[in-house]
LOLO-870215 format. One record per residue: x, z, y of N, C-alpha, C in turn. Coordinates in steps of 0.05 Angstrom, whole numbers, padded with zeros to 5 digits, always signed. Example, Ala and Ser with C-alpha at 12.3 -4.5 7.8 and 13.67 -1.06 7.14 Angstrom:
2
+00264+00156-00114+00246+00156-00090+00264+00156-00066 +00257+00142-00045+00273+00143-00021+00258+00157+00001 
This chain:
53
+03650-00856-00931+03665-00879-00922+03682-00871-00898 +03671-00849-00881+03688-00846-00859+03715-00829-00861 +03706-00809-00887+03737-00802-00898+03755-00821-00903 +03750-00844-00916+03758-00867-00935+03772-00867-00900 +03760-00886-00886+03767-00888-00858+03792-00885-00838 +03791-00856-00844+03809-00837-00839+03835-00827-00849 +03829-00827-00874+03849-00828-00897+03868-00856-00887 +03855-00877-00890+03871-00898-00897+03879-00906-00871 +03879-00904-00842+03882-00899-00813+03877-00927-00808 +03855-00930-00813+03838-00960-00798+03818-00940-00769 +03827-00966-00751+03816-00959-00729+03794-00956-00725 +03783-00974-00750+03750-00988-00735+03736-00979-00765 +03702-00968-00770+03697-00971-00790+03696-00989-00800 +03678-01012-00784+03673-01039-00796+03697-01045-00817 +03717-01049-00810+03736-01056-00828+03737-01040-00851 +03739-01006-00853+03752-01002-00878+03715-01015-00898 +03691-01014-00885+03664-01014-00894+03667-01044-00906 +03679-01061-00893+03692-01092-00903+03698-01092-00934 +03715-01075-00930+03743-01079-00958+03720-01055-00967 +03719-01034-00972+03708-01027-00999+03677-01015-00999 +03661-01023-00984+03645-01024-00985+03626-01027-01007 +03645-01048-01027+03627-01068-01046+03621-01052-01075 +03604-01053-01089+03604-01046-01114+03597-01067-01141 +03619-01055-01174+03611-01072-01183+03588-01072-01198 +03589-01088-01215+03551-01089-01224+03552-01066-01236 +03577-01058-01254+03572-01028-01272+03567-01000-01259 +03574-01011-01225+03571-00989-01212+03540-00984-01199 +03532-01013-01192+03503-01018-01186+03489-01001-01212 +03491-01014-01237+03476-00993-01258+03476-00976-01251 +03497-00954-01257+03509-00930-01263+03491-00918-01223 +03496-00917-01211+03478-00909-01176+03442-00920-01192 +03442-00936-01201+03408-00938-01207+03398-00916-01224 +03413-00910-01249+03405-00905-01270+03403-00872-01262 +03422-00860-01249+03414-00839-01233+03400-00831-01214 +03394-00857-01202+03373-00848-01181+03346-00858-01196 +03339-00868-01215+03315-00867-01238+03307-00843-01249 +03342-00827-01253+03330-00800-01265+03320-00778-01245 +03330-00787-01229+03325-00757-01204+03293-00763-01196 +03288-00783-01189+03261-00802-01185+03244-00801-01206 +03246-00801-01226+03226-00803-01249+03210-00774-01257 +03189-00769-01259+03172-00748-01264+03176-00733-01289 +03178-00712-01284+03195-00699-01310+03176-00679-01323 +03172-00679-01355+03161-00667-01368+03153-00640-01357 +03130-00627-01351+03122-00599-01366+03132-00586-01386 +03126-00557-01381+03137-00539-01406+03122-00550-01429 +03092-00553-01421+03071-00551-01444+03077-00585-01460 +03097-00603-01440+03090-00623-01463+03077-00647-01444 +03063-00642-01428+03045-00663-01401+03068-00662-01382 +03059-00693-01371+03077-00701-01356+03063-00676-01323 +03090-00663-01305+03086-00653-01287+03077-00678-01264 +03057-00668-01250+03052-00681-01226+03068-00678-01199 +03075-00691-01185+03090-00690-01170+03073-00688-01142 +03071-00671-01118+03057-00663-01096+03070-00679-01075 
């Protein structure tokens, strides 16, 4: 956002964090559904789910 910031020569963050800050719901999915996969416990070679430490 602070590139965004910079790029667009707003003084203040708050403002450019105002205007695009927002996301739409396809984007809400699409940020979940990746952070599900990174988060979610991922198979073993053998087949069993790996435990996570």
């Amino acid at each position: 956002m602070k590139q965004v910031q910079l790029f667009l020569g707003h003084s203040n963050y708050s403002t450019t964090a105002d205007i695009y800050a927002h996301l739409s719901p396809n984007a809400l999915d699409a940020s979940g559904a990746t952070m599900q996969s990174l988060l979610a416990p991922k198979p073993a070679e053998n087949g069993k789910e790996a435990v996570s430490v």
